[in-house]
N, C-alpha and C positions, 0 to 999 in steps of 0.2 A: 626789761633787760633779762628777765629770767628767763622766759617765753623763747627768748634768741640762742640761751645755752643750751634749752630743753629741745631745742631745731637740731642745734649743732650735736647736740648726744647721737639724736636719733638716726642724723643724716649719714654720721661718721658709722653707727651700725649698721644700716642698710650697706653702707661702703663694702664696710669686712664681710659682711654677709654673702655680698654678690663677689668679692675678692675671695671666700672660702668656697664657695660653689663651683667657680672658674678652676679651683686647682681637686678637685675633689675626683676628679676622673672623669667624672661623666661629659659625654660631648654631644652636642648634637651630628647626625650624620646626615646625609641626604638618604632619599626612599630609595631603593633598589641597588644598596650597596651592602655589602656582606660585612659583619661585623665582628670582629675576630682574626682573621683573616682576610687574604687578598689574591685574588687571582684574576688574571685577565682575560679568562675565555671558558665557556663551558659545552660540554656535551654530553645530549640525553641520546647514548644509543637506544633503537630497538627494544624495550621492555622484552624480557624471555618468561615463559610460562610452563608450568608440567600440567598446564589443565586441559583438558580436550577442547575447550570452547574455543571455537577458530573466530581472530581478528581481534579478540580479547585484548592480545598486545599492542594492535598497535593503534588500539583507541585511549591503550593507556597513554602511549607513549605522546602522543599527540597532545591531550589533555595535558601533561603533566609540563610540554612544551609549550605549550601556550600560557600558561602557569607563569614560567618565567619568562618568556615574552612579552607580557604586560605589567611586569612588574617591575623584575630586577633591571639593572642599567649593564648586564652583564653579556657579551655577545654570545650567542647559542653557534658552536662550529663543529665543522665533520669532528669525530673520536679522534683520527688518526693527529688533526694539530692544535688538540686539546690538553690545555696545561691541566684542566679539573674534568672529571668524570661523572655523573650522576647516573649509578649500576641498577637499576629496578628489574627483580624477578617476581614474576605470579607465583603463589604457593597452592595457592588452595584458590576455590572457586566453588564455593557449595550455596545448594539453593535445599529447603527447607520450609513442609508446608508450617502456614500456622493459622490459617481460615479453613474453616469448613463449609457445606450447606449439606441439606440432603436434597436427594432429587429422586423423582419414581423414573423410571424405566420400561419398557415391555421391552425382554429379551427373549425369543423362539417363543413365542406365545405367554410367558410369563413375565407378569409385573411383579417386580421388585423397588426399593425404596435403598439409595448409597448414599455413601457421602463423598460429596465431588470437591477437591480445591478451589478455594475461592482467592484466597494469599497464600503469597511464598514469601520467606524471607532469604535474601542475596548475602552472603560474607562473601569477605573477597581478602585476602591475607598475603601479604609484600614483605619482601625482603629486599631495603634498597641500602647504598655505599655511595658517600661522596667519597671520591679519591683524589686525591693529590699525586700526578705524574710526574710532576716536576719534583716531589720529594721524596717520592716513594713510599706516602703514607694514606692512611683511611681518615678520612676526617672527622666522618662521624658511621655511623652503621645502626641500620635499627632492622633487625632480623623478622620484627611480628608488628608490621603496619597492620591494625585490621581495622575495617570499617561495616557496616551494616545497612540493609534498607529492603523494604518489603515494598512487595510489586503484586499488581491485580492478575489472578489467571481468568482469561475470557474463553468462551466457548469457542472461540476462533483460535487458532494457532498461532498464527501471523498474528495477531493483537496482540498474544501473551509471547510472541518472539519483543513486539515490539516494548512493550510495558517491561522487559527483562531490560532492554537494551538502554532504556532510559535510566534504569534504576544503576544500572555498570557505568552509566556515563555519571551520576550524582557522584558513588560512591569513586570513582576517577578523580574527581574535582575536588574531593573532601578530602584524598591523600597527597593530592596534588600540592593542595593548600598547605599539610605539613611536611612535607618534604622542602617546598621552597622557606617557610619559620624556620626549619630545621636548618636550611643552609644559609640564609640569609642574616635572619635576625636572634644570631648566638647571641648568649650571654655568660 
């Protein structure tokens, strides 16, 4: 008989336990729904940039919409009948060697010994704004997204256009990812 009260203890605490948990706040949500807030339609205009590097934009922009295409349950619509905004500007866009080698040379009959780039390293620095149209608010703002990533320079041009283009396209996907935590999964 004791064995039966020492059940009924235990059973009635598990009870309370999942009864305090149930009232504690936390809820479970489904994936791709914004927490915090609620809004029924989003738009990622055009990314803007003050860098010279042409198409910059709108690989971010692309990136960053696919981003939430595969994720959030949120429709992606033109700006103009979009209750939420997602504002992304390129600030900055610097490359920076940080490989060396040395190489000989014969330049007009003389040989000489350089040092020629082997790596560069890519930052790349964002300033983006969820906005809220329908209330006339920011919802959140992060003025200095940076990201980083080093890329090979080849003796070829076109290889190190291309080896650049790869490393902008990482570095896209890497703020991608926080911009959509930032909007999605507040706490």
């Amino acid at each position: 008989m004791w064995w039966y009260k020492q059940r009924l203890a235990l059973n009635s605490c598990f009870v309370l336990l999942v009864c305090f948990m149930g009232g504690c706040g936390y809820h479970f949500r489904a994936d791709g729904e914004p927490v915090g807030i609620t809004f029924e339609n989003l738009a990622i205009p055009l990314f803007t940039s003050t860098s010279t590097d042409i198409g910059v934009e709108a690989n971010f922009t692309r990136i960053v919409r696919e981003e939430f295409i595969s994720h959030a349950r949120v429709p992606l619509v033109p700006e103009e009948g979009a209750q939420t905004v997602l504002i992304g500007r390129i600030i900055e866009i610097r490359t920076d060697p940080i490989g060396y080698d040395s190489k000989s040379f014969t330049v007009n009959d003389r040989a000489g010994t350089f040092a020629v780039t082997t790596t560069r390293r890519l930052k790349i620095r964002l300033d983006v704004q969820l906005i809220d149209r329908a209330k006339g608010k920011v919802i959140w703002h992060d003025p200095s997204i940076e990201e980083r990533s080093s890329f090979q320079v080849d003796t070829d041009p076109l290889a190190t256009q291309f080896f650049q283009q790869q490393a902008v396209e990482k570095l896209a996907r890497r703020a991608a990812k926080k911009m959509y935590q930032r909007t999605m999964e507040r706490f």
